[in-house]
C-alpha positions in Angstrom: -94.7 34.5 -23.8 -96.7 36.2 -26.5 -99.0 33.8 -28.5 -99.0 35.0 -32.2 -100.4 33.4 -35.4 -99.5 34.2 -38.5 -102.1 33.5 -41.5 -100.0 32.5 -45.1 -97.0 31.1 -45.7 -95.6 33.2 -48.6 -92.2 34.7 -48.4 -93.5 38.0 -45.9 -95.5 35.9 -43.7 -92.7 33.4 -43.4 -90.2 36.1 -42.5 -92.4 38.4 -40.2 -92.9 34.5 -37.8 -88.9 34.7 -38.0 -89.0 37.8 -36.7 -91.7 37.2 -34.1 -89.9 34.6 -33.0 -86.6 36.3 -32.5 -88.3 38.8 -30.5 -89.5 35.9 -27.8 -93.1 35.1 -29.4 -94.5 31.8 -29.2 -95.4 31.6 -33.1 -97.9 29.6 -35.1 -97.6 29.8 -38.8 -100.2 28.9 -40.9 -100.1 27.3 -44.0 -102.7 26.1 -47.3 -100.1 23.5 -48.8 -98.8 20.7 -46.7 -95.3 20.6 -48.6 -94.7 23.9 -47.3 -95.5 23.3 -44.0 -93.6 20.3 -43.8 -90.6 21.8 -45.5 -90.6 24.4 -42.5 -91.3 21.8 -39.7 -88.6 19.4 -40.7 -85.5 21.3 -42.8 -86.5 24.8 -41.0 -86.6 26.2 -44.5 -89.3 27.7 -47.0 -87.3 26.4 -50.1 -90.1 27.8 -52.1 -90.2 31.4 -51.1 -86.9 31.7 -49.1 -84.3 29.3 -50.2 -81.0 29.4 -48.2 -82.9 31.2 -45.8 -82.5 28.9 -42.1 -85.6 29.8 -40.0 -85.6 29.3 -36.2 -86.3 25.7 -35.1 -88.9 27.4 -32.4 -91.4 28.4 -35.4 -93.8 26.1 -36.0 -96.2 25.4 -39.0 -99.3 23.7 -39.2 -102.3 23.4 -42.3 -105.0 23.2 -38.8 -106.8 26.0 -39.2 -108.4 25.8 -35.8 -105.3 24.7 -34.2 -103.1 27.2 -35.4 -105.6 30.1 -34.1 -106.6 28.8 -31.0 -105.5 31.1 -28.2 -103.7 33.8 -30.0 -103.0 36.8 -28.7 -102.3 38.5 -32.0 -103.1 36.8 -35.6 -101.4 38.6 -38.2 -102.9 38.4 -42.2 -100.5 37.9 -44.8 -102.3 36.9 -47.7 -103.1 38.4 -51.7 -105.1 41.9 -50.4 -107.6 40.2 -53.2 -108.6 37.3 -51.4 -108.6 38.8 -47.6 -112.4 38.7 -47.4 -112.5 35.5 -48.5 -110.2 34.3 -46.5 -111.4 35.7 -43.3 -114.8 34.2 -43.7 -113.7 31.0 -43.4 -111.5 31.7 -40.2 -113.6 34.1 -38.8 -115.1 31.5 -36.5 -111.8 29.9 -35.3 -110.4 33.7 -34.3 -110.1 35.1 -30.8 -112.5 37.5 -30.1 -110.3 39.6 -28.1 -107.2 39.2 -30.5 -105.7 42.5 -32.1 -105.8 41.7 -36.0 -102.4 42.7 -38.0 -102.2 43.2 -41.5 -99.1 42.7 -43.2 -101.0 43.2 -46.6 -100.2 45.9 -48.8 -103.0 46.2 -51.5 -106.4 48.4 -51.8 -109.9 45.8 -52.6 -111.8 46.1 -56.0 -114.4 46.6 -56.4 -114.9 48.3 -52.6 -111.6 50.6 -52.8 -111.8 49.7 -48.9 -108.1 49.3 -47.6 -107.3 46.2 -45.8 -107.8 47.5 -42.4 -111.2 48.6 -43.3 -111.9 44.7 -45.0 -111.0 43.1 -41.6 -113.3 45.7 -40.1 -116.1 45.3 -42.2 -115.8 41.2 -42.4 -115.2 40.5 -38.9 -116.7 43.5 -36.9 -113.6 44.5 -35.0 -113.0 47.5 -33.7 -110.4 50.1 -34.4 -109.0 49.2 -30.9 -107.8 45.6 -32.4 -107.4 46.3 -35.8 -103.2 47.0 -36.5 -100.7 47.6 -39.7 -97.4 46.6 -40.0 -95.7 48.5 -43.0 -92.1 49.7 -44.0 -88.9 49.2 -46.1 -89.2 45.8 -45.6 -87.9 43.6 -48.6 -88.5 40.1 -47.3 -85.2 38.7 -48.2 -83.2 41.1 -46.4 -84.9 41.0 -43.5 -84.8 37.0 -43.2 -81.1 37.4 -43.1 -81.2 39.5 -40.7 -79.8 42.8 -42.5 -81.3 45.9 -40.0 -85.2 46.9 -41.0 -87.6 49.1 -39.5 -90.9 49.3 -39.9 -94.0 51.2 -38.2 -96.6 49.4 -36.3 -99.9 51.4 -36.7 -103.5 51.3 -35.2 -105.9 54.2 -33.7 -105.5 52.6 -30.1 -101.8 53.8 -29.2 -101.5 51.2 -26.3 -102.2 48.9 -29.4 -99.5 49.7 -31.4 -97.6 49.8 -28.5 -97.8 46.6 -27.5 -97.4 45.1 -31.3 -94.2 47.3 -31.3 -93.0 45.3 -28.3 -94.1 41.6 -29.7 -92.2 42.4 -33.2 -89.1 44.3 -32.2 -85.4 42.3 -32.3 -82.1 43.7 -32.4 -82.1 43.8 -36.0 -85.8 44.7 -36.6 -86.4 48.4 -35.1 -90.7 49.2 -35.5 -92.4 52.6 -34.5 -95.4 53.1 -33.6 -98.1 55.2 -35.3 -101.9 56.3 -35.0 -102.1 57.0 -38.8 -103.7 53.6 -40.1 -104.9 55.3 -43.1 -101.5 56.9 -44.4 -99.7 53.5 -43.4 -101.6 51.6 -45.5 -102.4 54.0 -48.0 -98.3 54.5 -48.1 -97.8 50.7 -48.5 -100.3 50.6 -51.1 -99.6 53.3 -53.9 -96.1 53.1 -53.6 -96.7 49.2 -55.6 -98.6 51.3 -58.2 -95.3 54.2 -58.2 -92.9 50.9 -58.2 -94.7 49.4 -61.4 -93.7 52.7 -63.5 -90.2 52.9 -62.1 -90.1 49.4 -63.5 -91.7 50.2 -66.6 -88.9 52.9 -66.9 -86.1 50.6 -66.1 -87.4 48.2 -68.8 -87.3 50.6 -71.3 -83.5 51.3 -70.4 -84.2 54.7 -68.6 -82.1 56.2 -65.9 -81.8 57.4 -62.3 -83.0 60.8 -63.3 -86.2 59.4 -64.4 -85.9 57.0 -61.6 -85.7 59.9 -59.4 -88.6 62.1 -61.0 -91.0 58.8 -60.9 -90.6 58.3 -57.4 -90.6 61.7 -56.2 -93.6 62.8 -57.9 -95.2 59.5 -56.9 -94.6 60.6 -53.6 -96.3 64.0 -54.3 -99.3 61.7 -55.3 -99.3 58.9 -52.4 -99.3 62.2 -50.1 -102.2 64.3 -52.0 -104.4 61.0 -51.7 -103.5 60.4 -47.7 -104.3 63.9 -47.4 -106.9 64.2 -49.0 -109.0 61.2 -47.6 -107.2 62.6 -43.5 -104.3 61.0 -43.5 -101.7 62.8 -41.3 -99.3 64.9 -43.9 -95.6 63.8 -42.0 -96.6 60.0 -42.6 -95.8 60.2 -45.7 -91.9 61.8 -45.3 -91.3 58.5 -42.8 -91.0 54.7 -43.0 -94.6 53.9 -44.0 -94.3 56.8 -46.5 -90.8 57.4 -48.5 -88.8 54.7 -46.9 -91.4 51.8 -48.3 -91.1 53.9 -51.8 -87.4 53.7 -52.0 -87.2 50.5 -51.5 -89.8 49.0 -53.6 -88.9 51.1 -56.1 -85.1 50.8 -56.0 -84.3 47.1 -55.3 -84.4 43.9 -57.6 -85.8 42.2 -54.5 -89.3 44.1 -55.2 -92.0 42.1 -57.0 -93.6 45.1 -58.2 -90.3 46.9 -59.4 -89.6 43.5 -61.5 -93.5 43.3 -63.1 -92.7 46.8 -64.5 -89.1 46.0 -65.3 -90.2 43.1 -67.6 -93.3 45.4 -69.2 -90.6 47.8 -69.9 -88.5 45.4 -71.6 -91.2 44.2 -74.7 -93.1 41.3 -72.4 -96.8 41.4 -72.7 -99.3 41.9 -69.7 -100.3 38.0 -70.2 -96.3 36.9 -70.4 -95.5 38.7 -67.0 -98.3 37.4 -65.0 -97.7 33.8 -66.4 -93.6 34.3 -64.9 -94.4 36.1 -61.9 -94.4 33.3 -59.0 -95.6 35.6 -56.4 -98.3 38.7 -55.8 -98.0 42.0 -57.8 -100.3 43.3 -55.4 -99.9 47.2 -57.3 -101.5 45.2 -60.8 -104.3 44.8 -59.0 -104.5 48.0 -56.7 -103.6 50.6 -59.2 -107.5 50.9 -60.6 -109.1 51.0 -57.2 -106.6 53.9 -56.1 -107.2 55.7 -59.4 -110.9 55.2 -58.3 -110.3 56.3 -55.1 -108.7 59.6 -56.3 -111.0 60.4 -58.6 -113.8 60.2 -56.2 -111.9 62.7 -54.1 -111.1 65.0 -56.8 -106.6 63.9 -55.9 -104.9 64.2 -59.7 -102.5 61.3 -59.8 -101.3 61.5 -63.2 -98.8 58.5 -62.5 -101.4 56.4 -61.2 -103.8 57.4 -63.5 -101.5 55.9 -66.9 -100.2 53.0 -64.7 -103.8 51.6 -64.6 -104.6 52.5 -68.1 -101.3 50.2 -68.7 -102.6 47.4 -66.5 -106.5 47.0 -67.2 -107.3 49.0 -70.7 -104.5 48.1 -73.0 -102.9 51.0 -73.5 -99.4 50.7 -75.2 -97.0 52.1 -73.0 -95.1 54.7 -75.4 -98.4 56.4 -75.5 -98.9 56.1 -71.5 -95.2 57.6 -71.2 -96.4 60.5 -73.8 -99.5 61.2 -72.0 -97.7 61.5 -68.4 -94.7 63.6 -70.0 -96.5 65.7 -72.1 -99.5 66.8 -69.4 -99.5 71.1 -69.2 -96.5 72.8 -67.0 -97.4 73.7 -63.1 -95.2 75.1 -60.7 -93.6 72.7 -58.4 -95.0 72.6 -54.6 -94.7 70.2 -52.0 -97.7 67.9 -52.2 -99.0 68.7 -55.3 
């Protein structure tokens, strides 16, 4: 049996140890706060991020750090991307040397622009071999009840991913594999930052055709950036790519759809983060990526007025004149 640790007890982390062990894993969840853990242990419940949501009685939590790491196989990372370094710093000594790292994170650094692959790389001195991504359509919630999901499994070692695909596949959870890390995560990280502005647009009482223009052309943008900094091109038309899109974008279930959705509807920047129990992580990403494209020369107009929203004050009427009003282009795939 397949020793796994997962590291955070939010609402993804909880659910991916669900679905770890429903696919046969001996699983380890790892918590900060004791009421949490002890609200999984005892009622097999994490009222706080999943109410009504019964997890199997095999899952096991624990606030031991060194207890919960000790002999896993695969230790998968699902805390705020901004506090991964941190975080693995004070693990780093408890972690199996030969254990394939997993992020579940979705969410570019500040300050570095590093993606979180390249955080666990540069803080712990893994190698690509043991580095993985898990990313996809995957809206917690539905997948704790069990509704199907897919997602892709990525790292540069295909035996890798292979053997993550097996650890995390169920009857109900389908997972790919890839080589692409770097359009996986850069997929699961700019579509937050498209997911804010469809948001925005919902809050302001806007439509599907606007729906339908925002996410489209954000998907022009995620694909320019992957592209640009070697992403593989047919990433971005899959799972890891459009799927995770849709489905931030679309459902009520996505934090970063509901950030936007309350900007759009006259909150301020101060009232949404004070109301917003859980991790935007596209607040925090959309600068770094707009500093990542810029650095590559990648336009990403949506990004671009997104960030100005989020860090420079800019009213958003003018943000939505600015991104409606740039100068006409032909349409092409990618640009």
């Amino acid at each position: 049996m397949t020793r796994v640790t997962v590291m955070g007890a939010g609402s993804w982390g909880t659910v991916f140890a669900k679905v770890l062990v429903d696919a046969g894993c001996d699983v380890v969840l790892w918590g900060r706060r004791g009421e949490v853990v002890q609200d999984v242990n005892e009622r097999h419940e994490n009222t706080e991020y999943l109410p009504g949501v019964r997890l199997p009685e095999g899952l096991r939590a624990t606030t031991d750090l060194a207890g919960a790491l000790a002999g896993a196989e695969f230790v998968c990372l699902a805390v705020p991307a901004q506090t991964l370094r941190e975080n693995l710093a004070a693990w780093a000594p408890h972690i199996p040397s030969d254990a394939v790292l997993v992020s579940l994170m979705k969410g570019i650094e500040s300050g570095t622009t590093l993606r979180m692959s390249e955080v666990i790389a540069e803080a712990l001195g893994a190698g690509p071999e043991r580095i993985a991504v898990v990313c996809g359509p995957n809206l917690a919630m539905e997948i704790a009840r069990g509704e199907p999901g897919a997602a892709v499994a990525a790292c540069a070692d295909e035996r890798t991913a292979q053997r993550l695909q097996a650890t995390c596949m169920t009857p109900y959870f389908r997972v790919y594999t890839s080589t692409d890390v770097i359009g996986c995560e850069l997929g699961g990280a700019v579509k937050n930052v498209i997911a804010l502005c469809v948001g925005i647009a919902t809050g302001l009482g806007f439509g599907d055709s606007t729906k339908a223009l925002l996410m489209t052309r954000g998907l022009a943008e995620i694909t320019r950036l992957g592209v640009g900094l070697g992403a593989q091109e047919p990433t971005f038309a899959g799972l890891a790519g459009l799927g995770d899109l849709v489905a931030t974008c679309s459902s009520p279930y996505s934090r970063n759809r509901t950030f936007g959705e309350n900007l759009g509807r006259g909150m301020t920047l101060e009232e949404v983060i004070a109301v917003t129990k859980q991790t935007a992580e596209g607040v925090k990403s959309s600068r770094p990526v707009l500093t990542m494209a810029r650095r590559h020369f990648v336009e990403m107009p949506i990004t671009e007025v997104v960030a100005a929203v989020m860090h420079d004050g800019v009213p958003i009427e003018e943000a939505y004149l600015k991104l409606m009003t740039r100068s006409p282009k032909p349409e092409r795939y990618g640009v």
